[in-house]
N, C-alpha and C positions, 0 to 999 in steps of 0.2 A: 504494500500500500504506500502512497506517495502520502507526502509531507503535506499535513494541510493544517498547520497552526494558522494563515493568513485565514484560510475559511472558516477556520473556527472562532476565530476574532471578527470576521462579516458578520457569521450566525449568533454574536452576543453580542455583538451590539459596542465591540471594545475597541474604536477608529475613532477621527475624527475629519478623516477626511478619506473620502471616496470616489472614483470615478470606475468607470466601467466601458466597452467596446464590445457590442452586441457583431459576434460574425454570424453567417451566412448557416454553417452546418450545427445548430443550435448550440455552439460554443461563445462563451464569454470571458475576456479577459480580465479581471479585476485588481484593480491596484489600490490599496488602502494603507492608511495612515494612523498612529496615534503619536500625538504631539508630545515631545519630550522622552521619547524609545529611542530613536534615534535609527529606526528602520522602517523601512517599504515592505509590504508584501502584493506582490504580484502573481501572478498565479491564474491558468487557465483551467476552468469547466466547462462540462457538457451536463447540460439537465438541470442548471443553478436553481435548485431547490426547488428540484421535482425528485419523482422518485427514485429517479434511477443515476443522480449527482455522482459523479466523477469528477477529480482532481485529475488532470491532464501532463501538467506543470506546474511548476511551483520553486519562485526564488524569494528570498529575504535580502534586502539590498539596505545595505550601510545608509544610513543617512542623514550626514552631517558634513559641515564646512570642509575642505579640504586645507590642511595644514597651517599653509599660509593665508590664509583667510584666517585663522585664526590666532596665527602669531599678529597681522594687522589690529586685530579686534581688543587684541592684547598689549599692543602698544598705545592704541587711540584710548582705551581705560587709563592704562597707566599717564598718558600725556596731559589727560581734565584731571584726574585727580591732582598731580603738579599744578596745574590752571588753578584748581577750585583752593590748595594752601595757601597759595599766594596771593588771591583776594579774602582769604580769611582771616 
């Protein structure tokens, strides 16, 4: 049986953000969110919550800033706080 934590978080309700791509041969791809995990699940079915639902595919994708993005974000902190001493 294939990995369906992402479907299991559709079916509770545990995302905060959702989209979906309805294909052709009654398969759906679905990619869903919760804020502050810091991953995607993506993840193709057939029959999405009918009876006979199949998990197709299925990935979990890292998601968050890429490094340097972060090292910036960590310099712009540390540079107001320097600002915000100095008119204190």
């Amino acid at each position: 049986m294939k990995n369906q934590e992402g479907l299991d978080k559709l079916h509770s309700g545990d995302y905060n953000n959702f989209n979906c791509e309805y294909l052709p041969d009654n398969v759906v791809i679905v990619t869903i969110e919760k804020r502050g995990e810091g991953k995607l699940y993506r993840f193709k079915v057939r029959d999405l919550n009918g009876e006979h639902e199949e998990v197709l595919e299925h990935e979990v994708i890292e998601n968050k800033p890429p490094q340097f993005i972060l090292d910036r974000m960590k310099e712009a902190r540390e540079h107001g706080s320097k600002d915000s001493a100095k008119s204190g």
